[in-house]
C-alpha positions in Angstrom: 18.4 -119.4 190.7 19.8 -117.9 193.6 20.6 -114.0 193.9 24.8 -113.4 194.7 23.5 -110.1 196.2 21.0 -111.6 198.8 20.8 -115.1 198.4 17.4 -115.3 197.9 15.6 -117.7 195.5 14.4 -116.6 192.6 12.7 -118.7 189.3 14.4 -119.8 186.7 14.9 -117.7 183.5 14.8 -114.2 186.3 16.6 -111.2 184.9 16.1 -109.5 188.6 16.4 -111.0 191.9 12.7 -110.5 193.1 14.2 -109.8 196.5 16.4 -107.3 196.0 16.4 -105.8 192.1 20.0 -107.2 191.5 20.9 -108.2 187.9 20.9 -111.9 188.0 22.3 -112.0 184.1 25.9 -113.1 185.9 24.5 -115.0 188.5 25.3 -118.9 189.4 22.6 -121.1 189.6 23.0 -123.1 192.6 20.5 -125.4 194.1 18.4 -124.4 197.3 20.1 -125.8 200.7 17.7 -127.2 202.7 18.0 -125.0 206.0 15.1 -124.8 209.1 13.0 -122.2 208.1 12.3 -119.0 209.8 10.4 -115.7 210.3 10.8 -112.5 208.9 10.7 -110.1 211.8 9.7 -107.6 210.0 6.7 -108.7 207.8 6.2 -112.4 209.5 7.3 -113.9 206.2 8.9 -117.6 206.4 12.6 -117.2 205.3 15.3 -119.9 204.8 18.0 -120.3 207.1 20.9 -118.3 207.1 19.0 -115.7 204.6 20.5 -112.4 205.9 17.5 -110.1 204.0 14.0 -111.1 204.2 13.0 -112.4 200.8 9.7 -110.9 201.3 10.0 -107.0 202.6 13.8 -106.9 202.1 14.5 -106.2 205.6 17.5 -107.7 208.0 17.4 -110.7 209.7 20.5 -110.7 211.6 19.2 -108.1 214.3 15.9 -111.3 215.4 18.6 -114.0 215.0 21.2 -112.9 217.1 19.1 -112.4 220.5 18.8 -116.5 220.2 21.7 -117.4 218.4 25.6 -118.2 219.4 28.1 -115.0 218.5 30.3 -118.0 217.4 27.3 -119.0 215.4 26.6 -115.8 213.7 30.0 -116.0 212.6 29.7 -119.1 211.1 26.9 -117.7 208.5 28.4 -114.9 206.3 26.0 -111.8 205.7 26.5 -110.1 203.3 26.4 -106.4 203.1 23.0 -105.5 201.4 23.4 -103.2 198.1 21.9 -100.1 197.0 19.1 -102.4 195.9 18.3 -103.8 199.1 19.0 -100.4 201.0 16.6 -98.9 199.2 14.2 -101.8 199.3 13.6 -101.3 203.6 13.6 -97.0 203.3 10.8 -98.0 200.9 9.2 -100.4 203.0 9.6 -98.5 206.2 6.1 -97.8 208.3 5.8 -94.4 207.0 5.3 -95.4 203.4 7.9 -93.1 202.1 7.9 -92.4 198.4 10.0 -95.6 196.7 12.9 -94.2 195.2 13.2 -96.9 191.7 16.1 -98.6 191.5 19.0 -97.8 188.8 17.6 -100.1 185.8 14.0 -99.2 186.4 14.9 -95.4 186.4 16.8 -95.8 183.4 13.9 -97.9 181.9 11.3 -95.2 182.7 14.0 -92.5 181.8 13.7 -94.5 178.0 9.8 -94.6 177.9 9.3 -91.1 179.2 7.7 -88.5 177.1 6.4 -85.6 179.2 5.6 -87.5 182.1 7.1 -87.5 185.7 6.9 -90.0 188.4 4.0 -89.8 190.5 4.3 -89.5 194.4 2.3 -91.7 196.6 -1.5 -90.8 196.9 -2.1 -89.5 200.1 -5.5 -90.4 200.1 -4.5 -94.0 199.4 -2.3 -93.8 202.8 -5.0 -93.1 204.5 -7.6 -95.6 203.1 -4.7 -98.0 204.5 -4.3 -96.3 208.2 -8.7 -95.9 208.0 -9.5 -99.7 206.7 -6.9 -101.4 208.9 -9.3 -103.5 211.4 -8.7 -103.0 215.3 -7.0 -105.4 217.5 -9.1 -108.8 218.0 -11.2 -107.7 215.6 -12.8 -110.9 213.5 -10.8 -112.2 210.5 -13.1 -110.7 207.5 -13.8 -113.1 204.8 -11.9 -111.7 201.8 -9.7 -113.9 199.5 -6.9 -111.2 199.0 -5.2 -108.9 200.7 -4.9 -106.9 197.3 -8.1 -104.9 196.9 -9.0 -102.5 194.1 -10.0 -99.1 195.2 -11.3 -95.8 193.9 -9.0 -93.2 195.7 -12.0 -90.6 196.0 -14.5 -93.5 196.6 -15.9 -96.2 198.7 -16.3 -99.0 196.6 -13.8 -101.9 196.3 -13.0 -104.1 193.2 -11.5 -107.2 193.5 -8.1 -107.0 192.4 -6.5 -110.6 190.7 -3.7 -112.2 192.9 -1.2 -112.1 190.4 -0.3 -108.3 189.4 2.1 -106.8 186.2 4.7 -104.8 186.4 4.6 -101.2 185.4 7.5 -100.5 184.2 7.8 -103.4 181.6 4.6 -105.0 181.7 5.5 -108.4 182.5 3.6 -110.4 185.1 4.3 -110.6 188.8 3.3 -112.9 191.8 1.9 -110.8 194.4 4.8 -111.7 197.3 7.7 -110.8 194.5 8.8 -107.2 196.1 10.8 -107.4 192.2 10.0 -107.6 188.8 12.1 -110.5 187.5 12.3 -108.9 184.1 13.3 -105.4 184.6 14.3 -105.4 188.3 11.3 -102.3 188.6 10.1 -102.6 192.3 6.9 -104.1 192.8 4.1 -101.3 193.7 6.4 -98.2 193.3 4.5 -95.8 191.4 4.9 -95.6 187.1 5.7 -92.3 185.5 2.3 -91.0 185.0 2.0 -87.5 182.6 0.4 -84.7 184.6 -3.1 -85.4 183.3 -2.9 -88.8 185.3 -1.8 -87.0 188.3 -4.8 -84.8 188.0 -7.2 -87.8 187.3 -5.9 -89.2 190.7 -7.3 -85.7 191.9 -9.8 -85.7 190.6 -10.7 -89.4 192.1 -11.3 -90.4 188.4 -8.2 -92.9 188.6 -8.4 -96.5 190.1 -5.3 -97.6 191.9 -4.7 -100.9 193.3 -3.1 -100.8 196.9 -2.6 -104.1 199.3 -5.0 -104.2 202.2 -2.7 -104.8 204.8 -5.8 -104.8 207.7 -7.4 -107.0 205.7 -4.3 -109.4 205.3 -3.9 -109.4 208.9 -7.6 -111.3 209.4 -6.1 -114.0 208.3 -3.7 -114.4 211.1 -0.3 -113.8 211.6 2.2 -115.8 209.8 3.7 -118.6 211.2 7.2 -118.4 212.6 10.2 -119.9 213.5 11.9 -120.5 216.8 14.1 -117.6 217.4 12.3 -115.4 214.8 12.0 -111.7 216.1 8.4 -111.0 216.3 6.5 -108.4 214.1 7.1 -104.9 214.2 4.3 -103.4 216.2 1.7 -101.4 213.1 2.8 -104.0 210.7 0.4 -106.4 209.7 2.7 -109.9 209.2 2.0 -110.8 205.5 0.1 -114.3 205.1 0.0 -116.2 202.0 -3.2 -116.3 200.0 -4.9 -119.5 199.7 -5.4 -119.1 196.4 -4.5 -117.1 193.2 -6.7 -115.5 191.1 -6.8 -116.2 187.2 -3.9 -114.0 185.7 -5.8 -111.1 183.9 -4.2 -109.9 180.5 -1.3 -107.8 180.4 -2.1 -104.5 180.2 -0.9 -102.8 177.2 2.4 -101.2 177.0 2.9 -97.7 176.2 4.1 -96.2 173.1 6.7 -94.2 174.8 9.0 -95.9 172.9 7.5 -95.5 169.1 7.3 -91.6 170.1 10.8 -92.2 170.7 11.7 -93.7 167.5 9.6 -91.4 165.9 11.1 -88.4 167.6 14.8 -89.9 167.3 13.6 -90.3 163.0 12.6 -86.6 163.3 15.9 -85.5 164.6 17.5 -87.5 162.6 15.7 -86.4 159.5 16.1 -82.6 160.5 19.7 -83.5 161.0 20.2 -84.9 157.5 18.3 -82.1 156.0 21.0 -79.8 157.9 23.7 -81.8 157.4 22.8 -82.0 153.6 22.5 -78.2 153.6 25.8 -77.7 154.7 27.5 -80.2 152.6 25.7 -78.6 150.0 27.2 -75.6 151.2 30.5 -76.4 151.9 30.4 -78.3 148.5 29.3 -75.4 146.5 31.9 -73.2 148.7 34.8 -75.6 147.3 33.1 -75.7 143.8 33.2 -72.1 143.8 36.6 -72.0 144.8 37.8 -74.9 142.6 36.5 -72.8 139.9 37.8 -69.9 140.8 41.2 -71.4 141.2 40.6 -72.9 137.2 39.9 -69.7 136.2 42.7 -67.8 137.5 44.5 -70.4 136.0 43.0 -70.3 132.9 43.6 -66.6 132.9 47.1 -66.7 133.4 47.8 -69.5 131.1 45.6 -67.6 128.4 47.1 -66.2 125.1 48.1 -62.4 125.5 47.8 -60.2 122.2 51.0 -58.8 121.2 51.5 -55.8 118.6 54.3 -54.6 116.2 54.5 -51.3 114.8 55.1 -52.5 110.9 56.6 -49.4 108.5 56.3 -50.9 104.8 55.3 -49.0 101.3 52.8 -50.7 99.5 52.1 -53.4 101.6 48.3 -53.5 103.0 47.0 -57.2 104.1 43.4 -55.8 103.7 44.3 -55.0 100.1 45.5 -58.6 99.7 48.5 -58.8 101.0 50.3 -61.8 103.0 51.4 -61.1 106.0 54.8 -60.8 107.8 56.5 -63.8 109.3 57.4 -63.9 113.1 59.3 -66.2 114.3 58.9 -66.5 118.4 61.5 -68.4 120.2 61.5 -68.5 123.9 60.1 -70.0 127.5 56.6 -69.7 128.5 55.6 -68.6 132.0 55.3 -72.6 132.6 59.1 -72.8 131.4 58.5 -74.7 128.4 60.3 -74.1 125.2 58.6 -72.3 122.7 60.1 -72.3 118.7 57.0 -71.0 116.5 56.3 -68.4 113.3 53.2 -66.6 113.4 51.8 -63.9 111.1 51.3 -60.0 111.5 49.4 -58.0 109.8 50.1 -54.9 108.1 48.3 -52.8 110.8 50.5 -55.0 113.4 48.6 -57.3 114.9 47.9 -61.3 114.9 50.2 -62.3 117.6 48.9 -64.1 120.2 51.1 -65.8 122.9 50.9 -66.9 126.1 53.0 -64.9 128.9 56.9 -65.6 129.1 59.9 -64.3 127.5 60.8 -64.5 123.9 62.7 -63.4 121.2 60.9 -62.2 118.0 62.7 -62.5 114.3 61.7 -62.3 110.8 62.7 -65.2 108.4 61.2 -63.9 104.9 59.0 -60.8 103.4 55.5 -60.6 103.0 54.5 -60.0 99.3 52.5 -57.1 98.3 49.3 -57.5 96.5 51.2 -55.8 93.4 54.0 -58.4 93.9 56.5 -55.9 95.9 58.7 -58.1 97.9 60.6 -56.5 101.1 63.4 -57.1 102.8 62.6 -58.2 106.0 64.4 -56.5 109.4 67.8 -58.6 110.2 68.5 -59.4 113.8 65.9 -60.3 116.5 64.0 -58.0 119.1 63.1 -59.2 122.8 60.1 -59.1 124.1 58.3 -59.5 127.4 54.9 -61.1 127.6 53.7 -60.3 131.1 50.3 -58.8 131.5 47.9 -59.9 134.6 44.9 -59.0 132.2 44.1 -61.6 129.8 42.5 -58.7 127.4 45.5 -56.7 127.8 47.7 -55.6 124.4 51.4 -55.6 124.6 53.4 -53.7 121.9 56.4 -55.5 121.3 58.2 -52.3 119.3 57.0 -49.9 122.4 58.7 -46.5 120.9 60.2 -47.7 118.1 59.2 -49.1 114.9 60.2 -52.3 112.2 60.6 -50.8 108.6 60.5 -53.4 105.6 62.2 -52.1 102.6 60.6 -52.7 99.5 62.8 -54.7 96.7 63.6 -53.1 93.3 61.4 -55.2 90.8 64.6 -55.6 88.7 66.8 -56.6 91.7 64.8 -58.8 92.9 65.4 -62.4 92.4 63.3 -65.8 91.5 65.1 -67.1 95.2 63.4 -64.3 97.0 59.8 -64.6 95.4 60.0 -68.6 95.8 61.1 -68.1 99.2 58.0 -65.6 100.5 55.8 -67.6 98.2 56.5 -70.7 100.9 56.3 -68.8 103.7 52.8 -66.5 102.4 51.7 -70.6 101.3 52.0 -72.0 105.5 49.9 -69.0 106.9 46.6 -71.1 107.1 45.0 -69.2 109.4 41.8 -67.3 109.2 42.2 -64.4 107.1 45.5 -66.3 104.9 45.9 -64.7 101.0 46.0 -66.1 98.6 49.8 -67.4 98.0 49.7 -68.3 94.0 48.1 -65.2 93.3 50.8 -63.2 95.2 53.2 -65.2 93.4 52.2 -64.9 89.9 51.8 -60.7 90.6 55.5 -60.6 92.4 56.4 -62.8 89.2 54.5 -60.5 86.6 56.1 -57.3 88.6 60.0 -59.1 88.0 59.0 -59.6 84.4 57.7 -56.2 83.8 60.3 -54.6 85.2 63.0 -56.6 83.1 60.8 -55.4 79.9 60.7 -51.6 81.0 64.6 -51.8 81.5 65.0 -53.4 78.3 62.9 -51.1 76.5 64.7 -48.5 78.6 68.0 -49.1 77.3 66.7 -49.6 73.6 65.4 -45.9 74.1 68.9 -45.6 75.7 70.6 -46.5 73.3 68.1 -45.0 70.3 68.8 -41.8 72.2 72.8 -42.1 72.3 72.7 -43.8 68.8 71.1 -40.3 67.9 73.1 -38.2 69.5 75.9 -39.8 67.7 74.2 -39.3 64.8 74.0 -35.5 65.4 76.5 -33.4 63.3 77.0 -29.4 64.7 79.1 -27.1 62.3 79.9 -24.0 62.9 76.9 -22.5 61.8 74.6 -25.5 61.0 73.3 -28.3 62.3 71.9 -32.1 61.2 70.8 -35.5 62.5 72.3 -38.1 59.8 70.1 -40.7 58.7 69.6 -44.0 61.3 70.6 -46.1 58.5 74.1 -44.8 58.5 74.5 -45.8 62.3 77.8 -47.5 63.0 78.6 -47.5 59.7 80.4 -44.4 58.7 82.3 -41.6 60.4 81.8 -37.9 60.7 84.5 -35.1 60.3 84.1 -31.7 61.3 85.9 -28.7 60.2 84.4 -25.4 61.0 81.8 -25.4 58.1 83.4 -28.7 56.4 81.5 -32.2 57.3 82.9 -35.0 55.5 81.1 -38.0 56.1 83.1 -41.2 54.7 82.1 -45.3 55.1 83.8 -46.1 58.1 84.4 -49.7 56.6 86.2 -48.1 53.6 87.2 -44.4 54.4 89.0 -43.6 51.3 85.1 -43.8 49.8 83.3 -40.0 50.7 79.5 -40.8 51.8 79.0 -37.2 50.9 80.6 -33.8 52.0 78.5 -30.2 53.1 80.6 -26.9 52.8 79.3 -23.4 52.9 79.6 -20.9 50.8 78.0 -17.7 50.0 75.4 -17.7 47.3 73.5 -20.6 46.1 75.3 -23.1 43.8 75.3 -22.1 40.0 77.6 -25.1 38.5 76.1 -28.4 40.1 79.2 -30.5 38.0 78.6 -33.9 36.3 76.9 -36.8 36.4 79.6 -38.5 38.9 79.9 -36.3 40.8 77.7 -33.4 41.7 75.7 -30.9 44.0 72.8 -32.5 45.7 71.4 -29.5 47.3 71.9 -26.1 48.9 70.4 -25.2 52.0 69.7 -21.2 53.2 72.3 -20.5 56.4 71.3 -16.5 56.7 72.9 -13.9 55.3 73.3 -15.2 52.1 75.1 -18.5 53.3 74.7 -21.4 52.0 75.3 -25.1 53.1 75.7 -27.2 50.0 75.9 -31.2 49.7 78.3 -33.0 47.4 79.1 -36.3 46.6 80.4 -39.1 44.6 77.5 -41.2 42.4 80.2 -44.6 43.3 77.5 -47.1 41.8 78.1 -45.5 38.2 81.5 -44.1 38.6 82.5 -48.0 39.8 80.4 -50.0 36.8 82.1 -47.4 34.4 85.6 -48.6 35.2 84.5 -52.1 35.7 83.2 -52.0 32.3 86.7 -50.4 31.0 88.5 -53.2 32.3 91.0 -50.8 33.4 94.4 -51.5 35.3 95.1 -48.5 37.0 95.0 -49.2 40.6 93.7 -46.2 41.6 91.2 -46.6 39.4 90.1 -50.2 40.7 87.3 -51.0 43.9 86.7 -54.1 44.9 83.1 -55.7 44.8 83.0 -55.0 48.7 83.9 -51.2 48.7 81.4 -51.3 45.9 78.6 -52.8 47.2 78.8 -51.4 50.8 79.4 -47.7 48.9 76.3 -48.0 47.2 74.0 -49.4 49.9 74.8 -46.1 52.0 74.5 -43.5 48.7 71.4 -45.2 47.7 70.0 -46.1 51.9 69.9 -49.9 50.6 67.2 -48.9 47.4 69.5 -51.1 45.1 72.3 -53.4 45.1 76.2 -52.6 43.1 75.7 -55.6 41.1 72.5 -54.4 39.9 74.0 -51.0 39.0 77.0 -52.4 37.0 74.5 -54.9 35.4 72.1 -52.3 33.7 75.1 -50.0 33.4 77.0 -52.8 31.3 73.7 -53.6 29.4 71.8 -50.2 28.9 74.4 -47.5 29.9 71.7 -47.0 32.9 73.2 -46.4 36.5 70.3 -45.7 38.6 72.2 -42.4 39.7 68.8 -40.7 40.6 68.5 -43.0 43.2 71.6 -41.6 44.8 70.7 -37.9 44.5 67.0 -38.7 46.0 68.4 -40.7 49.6 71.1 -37.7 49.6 68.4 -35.1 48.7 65.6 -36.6 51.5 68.3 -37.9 54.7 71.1 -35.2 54.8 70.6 -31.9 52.5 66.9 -31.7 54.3 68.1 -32.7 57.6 70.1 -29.4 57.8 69.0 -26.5 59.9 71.3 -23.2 60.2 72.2 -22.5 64.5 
């Protein structure tokens, strides 16, 4: 392969030049041109022609060639401007061994595998093993097979050192006139990073370092030249080729800079992820936090708010068993949607529970009482506002005012109503929900009751009026006639003088009371006759009279008479004798026993009259 930096030659499969350090990755491979060969005039090293760097020390040939050669001639061979590379390659090889400065991918390489160590500089003892073992002009050839020599820095005693070397950057073997490794493009010979303690070994002379010995390779001769070659540079020992090579040795071991490195890269990289996990975990539980805060704000706002109404109704107690009151909320929540509900207060006001927005309360139907009392509910609706940042917060929905329910009369009250309140008392099924039948059957048993107390009412009523119109005031006397004449006769009045007469047949006298002073002496006959006399005071007297019509009637009956004054018809008779007697025996059976046994029953007249009107009278 040849270099497109310096031309030189290099083996097949190079990475580096060995000549000059360039990459060779990109390089042609072009065949070698046969050429005269020539001398390095630097190191004595045979060349090819037309090379413009020595493939050996690195250094110029076009200074030696042009003494000889033809200007038109030099022209004719291109030279190419040496790189950084090959720069550096002849400040390193220069006379006074100045420390080799490692080209770009060796520095990088030992940049990669260093751990705490730092390049070493050159020994200064080994300088001066090389200035005080370089032999004296004319001196005798010494019989050593390599100029490559092993010495202790601090001692005396040489080791023999193979021909072939490694690198020591990458390890890879090298042939001792490769100024290159071919695998990394290190410099053959430049010193390896070495940690402090290595530096001291060398110190300490407990470090053997292999250095070429340069007097030594110049027993063997100078190197042959070429016609035209400049000749050495005076203090530089030409560099002759070995005769033979020794066995390769074993690679040394490489370093384990770089599994420190992977381990140290794993340890960042693990304390990395353990920080990097902590703050994702942070910042994770930051946006939990506040995702969670965020839901409970929201939660909050969208929470049901407790809402109050300041209920005035008599009798009606929910704890006592009482439904409750229907509400019926119409409106817009704080989210805008449309709200059309009934829920149920309780007699102390509360049991609304809303979320925030603005509604309208009204109430469709009465609660029922636990004695059955239905109300009448308030008409119209009342607005109310919902808006409370604090969930726990109570809104009164009255605020200064309050809702009266008006309790129903049980008699005005009507089946519509109870059925109606029943229903609504029947859909509370919330916690705390009476029980609807048996508020139904008590506001049913309250209607009822009510209807029988009114009825009995106007019985008394009318007991009471039937009385008073029963009640008979004279002038100086007084009497309640008897219950059985009710609606049935009339009642005159004439200072002292009742007459009280069948109201169906008025020309027939019940019985009349007069007063007069003195008791009664001549009490007349059997038809008619005094029934009684009551005391009035100061020797007054009320006295009863009347008619016996069951006898005086069954007399003419029995006369057959044609007189029509004389004659009563079977009605007059019988309804004449039923108030005379209070119903104690019929006409017919009067005019029967009169006909048959001359008997009239005429004490039973004289004991009603006796017992319902002569007693009944009581002087004012």
């Amino acid at each position: 392969m040849i270099c497109p930096t310096c031309h030189s030659e290099n083996p097949e499969g190079s990475l580096f030049c060995t000549t000059c350090g360039s990459s060779l990755v990109s390089a042609d491979v072009a065949p070698k041109a046969d050429a005269p060969s020539a001398v390095c005039p630097a190191c004595g090293a045979a060349v090819e022609e037309g090379f413009a760097f020595c493939t050996a020390c690195g250094a110029s040939l076009a200074s030696g060639a042009s003494n000889d050669a033809d200007p038109q001639a030099d022209s004719a061979v291109p030279v190419s401007e040496p790189d950084d590379a090959a720069t550096t390659l002849l400040a390193e090889n220069a006379v006074s061994f100045a420390a080799p400065e490692p080209d770009d991918a060796a520095t990088t390489l030992l940049a990669e595998n260093a751990v705490s160590f730092t390049a070493a500089e050159p020994n200064d003892a080994a300088t001066t093993l090389l200035a005080e073992d370089a032999p004296a002009a004319g001196a005798p050839t010494p019989d050593c097979p390599s100029p490559f020599e092993t010495y202790n820095v601090m001692g005396d005693a040489p080791a023999a050192a193979p021909a072939a070397g490694f690198c020591s950057s990458c390890g890879a073997p090298v042939q001792p006139d490769e100024a290159f490794c071919s695998s990394c493009g290190a410099r053959i010979g430049a010193p390896a990073p070495a940690a402090d303690a290595a530096a001291s070994a060398v110190a300490a002379g407990q470090l053997d370092v292999t250095v070429p010995d340069m007097a030594r390779a110049s027993a063997y001769g100078p190197a042959a030249t070429t016609p035209g070659a400049a000749p050495a540079a005076a203090g530089v020992a030409p560099y002759a080729p070995m005769p033979a090579a020794a066995p390769t040795p074993e690679p040394p071991a490489k370093r384990g800079g770089k599994g420190k490195i992977v381990a140290i890269v794993v340890g960042v990289l693990a304390v990395l992820a353990l920080i990097g996990g902590g703050i994702g975990w942070y910042l994770h539980d930051q946006h939990e936090q506040e995702v969670a805060a965020q839901q409970a704000a929201e939660e909050a706002a969208h929470a049901p708010r407790k809402v109050t109404i300041d209920i005035i109704a008599e009798g009606w107690d929910t704890k006592a068993g009482a439904s409750r009151l229907p509400v019926r909320i119409v409106g817009e929540d704080l989210d805008g949607e449309a709200v059309d509900e009934i829920q149920y207060v309780a007699s102390d006001g509360t049991g609304i529970e809303i979320r925030q927005g603005e509604y309208e309360f009204a109430f469709p139907g009465s609660p029922i009482a636990a004695d059955g009392t239905i109300y009448t509910p308030p008409s119209g609706a009342i607005e109310v506002s919902v808006s409370s940042e604090d969930a726990d917060a109570v809104i009164d929905a009255t605020g200064d005012t309050s809702l009266t329910l008006a309790p129903i009369d049980a008699l005005e009250v009507t089946d519509e109503q109870i059925e109606a309140a029943y229903q609504l008392a029947l859909a509370d099924e919330d916690e705390g929900a009476p029980d609807a039948d048996s508020l139904r059957s008590a506001a049913v048993a309250r209607h009822d009751e009510a209807i029988a107390a009114e009825e009995e009412a106007e019985a008394a009523a009318a007991e009471e009026a039937a009385r008073e119109a029963r009640h008979v005031v004279a002038a100086n006397y007084e009497l309640y006639l008897p219950e059985y004449w009710d609606g049935r006769v009339t009642v005159e009045v004439d200072g002292n003088t009742v007459t009280i007469r069948s109201k169906a047949y008025p020309r027939l006298d019940v019985c009349t009371i007069q007063v007069q002073r003195g008791a009664t002496i001549d009490r007349g006959d059997y038809l008619t006759s005094c029934m009684g006399d009551v005391d009035l005071g100061q020797g007054h007297y009320a006295s009863v009279w009347a008619t016996r019509w069951g006898p005086k009637i069954a007399e003419l009956y029995s006369m057959a008479t044609s007189d029509p004054d004389d004659y009563y018809s079977l009605e007059e008779a019988t309804e004449i004798v039923d108030l005379q007697t209070g119903g104690a025996i019929a006409y017919t059976t009067v005019r029967d026993d009169f006909v048959e046994t001359g008997n009239a029953h005429s004490q039973l007249v004289d004991d009603y009259l006796r017992a319902n009107v002569v007693n009944a009278i009581t002087p004012r």
